[in-house]
C-alpha positions in Angstrom: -30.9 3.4 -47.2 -31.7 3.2 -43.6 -32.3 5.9 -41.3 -30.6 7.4 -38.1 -32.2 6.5 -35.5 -31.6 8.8 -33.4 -32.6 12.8 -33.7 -28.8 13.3 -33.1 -28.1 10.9 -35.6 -30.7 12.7 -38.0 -29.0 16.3 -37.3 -25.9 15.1 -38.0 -26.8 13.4 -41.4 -28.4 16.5 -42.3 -25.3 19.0 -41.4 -22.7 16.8 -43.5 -24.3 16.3 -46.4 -24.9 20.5 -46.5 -21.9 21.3 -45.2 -19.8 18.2 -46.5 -17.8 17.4 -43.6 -17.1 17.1 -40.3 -15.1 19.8 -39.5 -12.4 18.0 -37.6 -10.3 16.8 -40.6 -7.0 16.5 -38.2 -8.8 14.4 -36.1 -10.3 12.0 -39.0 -6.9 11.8 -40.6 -4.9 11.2 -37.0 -8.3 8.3 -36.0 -7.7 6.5 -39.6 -3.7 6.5 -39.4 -4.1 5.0 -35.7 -6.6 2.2 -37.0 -4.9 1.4 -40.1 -0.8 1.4 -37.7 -2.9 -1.1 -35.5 -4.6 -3.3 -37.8 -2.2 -3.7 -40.6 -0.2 -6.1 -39.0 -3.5 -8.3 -38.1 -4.1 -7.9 -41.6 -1.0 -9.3 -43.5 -1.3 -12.2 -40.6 -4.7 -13.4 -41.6 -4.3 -12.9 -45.3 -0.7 -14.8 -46.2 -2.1 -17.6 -43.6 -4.2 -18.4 -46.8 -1.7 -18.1 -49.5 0.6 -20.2 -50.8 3.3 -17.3 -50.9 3.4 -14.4 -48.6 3.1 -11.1 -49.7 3.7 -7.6 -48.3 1.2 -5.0 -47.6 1.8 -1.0 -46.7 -0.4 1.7 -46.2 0.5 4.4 -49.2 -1.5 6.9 -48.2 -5.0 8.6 -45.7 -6.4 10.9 -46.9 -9.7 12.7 -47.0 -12.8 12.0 -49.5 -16.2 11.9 -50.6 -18.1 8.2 -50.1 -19.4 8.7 -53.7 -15.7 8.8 -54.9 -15.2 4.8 -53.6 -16.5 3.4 -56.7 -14.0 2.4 -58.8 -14.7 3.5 -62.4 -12.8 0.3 -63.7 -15.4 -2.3 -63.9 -12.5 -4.8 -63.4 -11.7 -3.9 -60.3 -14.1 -5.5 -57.5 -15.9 -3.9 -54.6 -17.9 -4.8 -51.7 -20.0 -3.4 -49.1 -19.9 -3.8 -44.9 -22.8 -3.0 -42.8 -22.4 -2.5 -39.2 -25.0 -2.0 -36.2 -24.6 1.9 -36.6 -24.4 2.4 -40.8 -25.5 -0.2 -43.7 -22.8 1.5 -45.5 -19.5 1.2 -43.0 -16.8 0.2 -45.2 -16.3 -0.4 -48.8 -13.2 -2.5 -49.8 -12.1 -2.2 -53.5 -9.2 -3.8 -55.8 -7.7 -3.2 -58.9 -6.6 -5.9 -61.4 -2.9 -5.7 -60.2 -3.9 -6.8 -56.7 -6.5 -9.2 -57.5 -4.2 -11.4 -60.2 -1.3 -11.2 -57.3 -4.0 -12.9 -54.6 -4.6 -15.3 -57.1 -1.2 -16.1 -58.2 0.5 -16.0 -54.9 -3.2 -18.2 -53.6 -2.4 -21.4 -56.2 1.5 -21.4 -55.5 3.1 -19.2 -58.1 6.2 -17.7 -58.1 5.4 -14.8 -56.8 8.8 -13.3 -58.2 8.6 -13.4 -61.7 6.3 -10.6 -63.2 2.5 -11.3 -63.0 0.0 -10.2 -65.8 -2.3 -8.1 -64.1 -6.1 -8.8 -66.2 -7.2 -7.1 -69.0 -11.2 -8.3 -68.4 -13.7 -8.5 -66.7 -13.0 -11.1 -63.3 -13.9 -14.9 -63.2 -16.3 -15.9 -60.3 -13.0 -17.6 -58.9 -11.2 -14.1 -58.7 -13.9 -12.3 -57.0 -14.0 -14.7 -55.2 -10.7 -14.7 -53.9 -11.2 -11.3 -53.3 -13.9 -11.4 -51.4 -11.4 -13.5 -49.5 -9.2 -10.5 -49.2 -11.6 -7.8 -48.0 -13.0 -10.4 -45.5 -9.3 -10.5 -43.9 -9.1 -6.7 -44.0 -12.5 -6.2 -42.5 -11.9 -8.4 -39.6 -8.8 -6.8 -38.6 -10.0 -3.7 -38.6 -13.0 -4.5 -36.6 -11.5 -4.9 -33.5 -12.8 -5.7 -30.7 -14.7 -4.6 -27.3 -17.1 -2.0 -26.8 -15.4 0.4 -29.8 -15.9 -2.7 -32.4 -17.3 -1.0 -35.7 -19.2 -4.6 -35.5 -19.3 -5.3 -39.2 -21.8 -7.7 -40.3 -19.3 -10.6 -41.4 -19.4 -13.0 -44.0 -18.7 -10.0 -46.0 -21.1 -9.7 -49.4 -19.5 -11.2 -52.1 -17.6 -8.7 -54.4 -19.0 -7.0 -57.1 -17.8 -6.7 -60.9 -18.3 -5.4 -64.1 -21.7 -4.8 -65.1 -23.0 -5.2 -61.2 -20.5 -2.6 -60.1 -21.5 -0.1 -63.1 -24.8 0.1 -61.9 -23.8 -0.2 -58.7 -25.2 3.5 -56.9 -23.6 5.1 -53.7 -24.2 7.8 -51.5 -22.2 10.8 -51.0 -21.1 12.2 -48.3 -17.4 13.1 -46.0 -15.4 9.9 -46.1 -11.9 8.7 -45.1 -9.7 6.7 -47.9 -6.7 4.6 -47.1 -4.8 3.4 -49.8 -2.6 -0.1 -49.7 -0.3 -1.3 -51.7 0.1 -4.8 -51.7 3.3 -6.2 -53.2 5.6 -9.3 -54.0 8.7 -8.9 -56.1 8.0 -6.4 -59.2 4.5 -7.4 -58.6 2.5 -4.4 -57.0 -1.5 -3.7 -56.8 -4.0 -1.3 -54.4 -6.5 -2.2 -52.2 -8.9 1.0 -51.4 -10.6 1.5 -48.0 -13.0 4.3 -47.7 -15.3 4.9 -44.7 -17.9 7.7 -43.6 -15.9 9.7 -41.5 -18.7 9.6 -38.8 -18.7 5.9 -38.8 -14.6 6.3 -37.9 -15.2 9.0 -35.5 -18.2 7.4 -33.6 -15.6 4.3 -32.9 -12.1 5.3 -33.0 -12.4 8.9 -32.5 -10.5 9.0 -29.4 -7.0 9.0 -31.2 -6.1 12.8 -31.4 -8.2 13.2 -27.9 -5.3 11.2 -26.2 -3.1 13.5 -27.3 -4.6 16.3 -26.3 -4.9 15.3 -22.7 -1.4 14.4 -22.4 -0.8 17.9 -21.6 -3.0 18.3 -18.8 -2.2 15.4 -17.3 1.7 16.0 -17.5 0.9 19.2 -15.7 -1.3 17.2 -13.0 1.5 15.2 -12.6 3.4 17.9 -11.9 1.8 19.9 -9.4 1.1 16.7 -7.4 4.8 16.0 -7.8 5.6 19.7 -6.5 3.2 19.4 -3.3 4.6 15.8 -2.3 7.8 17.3 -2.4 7.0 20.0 -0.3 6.1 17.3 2.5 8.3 17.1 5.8 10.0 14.2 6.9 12.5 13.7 10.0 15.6 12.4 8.9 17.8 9.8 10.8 21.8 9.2 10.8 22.7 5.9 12.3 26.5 4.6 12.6 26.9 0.7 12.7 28.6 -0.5 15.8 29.7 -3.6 15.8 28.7 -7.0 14.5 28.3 -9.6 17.4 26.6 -12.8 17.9 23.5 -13.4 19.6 25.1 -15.2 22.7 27.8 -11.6 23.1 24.7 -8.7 22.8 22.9 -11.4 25.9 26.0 -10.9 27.7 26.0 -7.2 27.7 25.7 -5.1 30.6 24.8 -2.1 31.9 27.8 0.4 31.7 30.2 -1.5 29.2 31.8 0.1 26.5 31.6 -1.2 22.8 34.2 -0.1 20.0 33.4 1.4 16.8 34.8 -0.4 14.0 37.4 0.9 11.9 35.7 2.5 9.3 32.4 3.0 10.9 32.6 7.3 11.0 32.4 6.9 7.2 29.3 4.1 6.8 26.9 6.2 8.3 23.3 5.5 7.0 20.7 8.5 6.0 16.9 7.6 6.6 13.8 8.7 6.3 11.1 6.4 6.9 12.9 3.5 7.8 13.9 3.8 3.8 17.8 4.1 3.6 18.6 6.7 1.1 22.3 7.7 1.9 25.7 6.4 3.1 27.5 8.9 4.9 30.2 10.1 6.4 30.2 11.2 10.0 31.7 14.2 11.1 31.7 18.0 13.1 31.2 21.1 12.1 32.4 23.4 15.5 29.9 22.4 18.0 27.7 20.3 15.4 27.7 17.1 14.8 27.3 16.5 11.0 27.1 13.6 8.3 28.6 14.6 4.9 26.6 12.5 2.2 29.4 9.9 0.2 26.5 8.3 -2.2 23.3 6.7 -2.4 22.5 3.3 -0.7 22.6 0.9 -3.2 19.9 -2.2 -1.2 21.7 -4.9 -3.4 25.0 -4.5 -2.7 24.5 -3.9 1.0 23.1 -7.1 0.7 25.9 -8.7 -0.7 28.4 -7.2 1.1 26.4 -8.8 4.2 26.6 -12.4 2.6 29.8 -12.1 2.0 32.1 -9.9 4.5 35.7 -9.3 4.2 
């Protein structure tokens, strides 16, 4: 096994395999259920792009584990292995029989439909192969991409079976296990994911850190909110006049009277700005002049009504 490199790295290997975990289960389970929601789509899109007949693939459940646990103790199921930058031991991928016979079946056109015998011995070199084939697809989508890549070391190793996965030894330690269920008809297998839980955190950890920040930052928003709306502005009424051509308004002079349309008392215009924000209605209050507010300007019908008078 390699070492952490760093004396952070070594601390932290030491606390969780005395203490077992992480202490921060919510935040494991919330990091795996974000990374599985974003993947799994990226997933059944690379995988039925190599199969003859598409089948359907849901997370069944996240959950917590121990690394040790990811072995399956069928030899007929098959298992491999990702190394990344940060861990020689990322990611393990395993099937069961169900799942593999469905990959093959719906892989060389059959009908997908009709029950499929799930195998009763130990897998061909063809079926771990198309396996590997499988956890290669799921190990891409959930790499990602950018500087929070878990940058697995792709070609996957090729699965492991029988015998080879008896002997096969792993350490222990907190991990994180999804659970999928891949399906077609009355045809149903699992696929197992199970990563260290400090692999997840180190990349994806951020998921329930989001949401705990959305809090303060709806309160920021807030009090900024409050002290813009505290600001001081002058408003401005303005009544339309009249609507003349450019050769009248040069033939205006000093001391000649121009009529108020009809219903100009009750078009006023509210501003702030120059921003429109109110028709209204001109009016007085004893010795006050007032504007009594109708409803708010509406910018594309003014301009239609202006492209289009009565």
């Amino acid at each position: 096994m390699v070492s952490p490199a760093s004396p952070a790295e070594t601390r932290a290997f030491i606390i969780e395999r005395l203490v077992g975990d992480t202490g921060e289960p919510d935040r494991v389970i919330s990091s795996a259920k974000a990374l599985t929601e974003r993947s799994l789509s990226a997933v059944m899109q690379g995988l039925n792009g190599k199969l003859a007949s598409p089948l359907d693939i849901e997370v069944q459940s996240v959950e917590l584990g121990r690394f040790a646990q990811a072995r399956p103790s069928n030899s007929r199921h098959a298992m491999t292995i990702a190394a990344s930058v940060s861990s020689p031991d990322a990611l393990i991928l395993s099937m069961d029989p169900a799942a593999v016979a469905l990959v093959v079946h719906a892989l060389f056109g059959g009908d997908v439909e009709r029950p499929v015998q799930p195998i009763d011995r130990d897998l061909s070199p063809t079926e771990a192969e198309v396996a590997t084939m499988v956890f290669e697809e799921i190990a891409k989508a959930m790499n990602g991409t950018g500087p929070r890549a878990f940058e697995f070391r792709l070609p996957l190793p090729a699965a492991i079976t029988g015998g080879e996965l008896k002997r096969h030894i792993l350490r222990d330690g907190p991990a994180v296990r999804v659970v999928f269920s891949i399906s077609a008809g009355v045809n149903a297998g699992l696929i197992v994911l199970t990563m260290p839980q400090r692999v997840l955190l180190k990349h994806r950890g951020d998921a329930g850190v989001k949401a705990e920040n959305a809090e303060p930052e709806a309160e920021w928003q807030e009090r900024f909110g409050e002290e813009v709306r505290r600001s001081t502005v002058t408003l401005e009424a303005t009544l339309p006049v009249a609507r003349m051509t450019l050769g009248e308004i040069a033939l205006l002079q000093e001391g000649q009277i121009i009529e108020l349309e009809e219903a100009a008392q009750s078009q006023a215009r509210l501003s702030a700005r120059n921003m429109t924000l109110f028709v209204c209605e001109f009016g007085k209050l004893g010795q006050n002049y007032t504007v009594r507010i109708r409803h708010p300007f509406d910018a594309g019908q003014d301009l239609m009504d202006t492209l289009l008078p009565e």
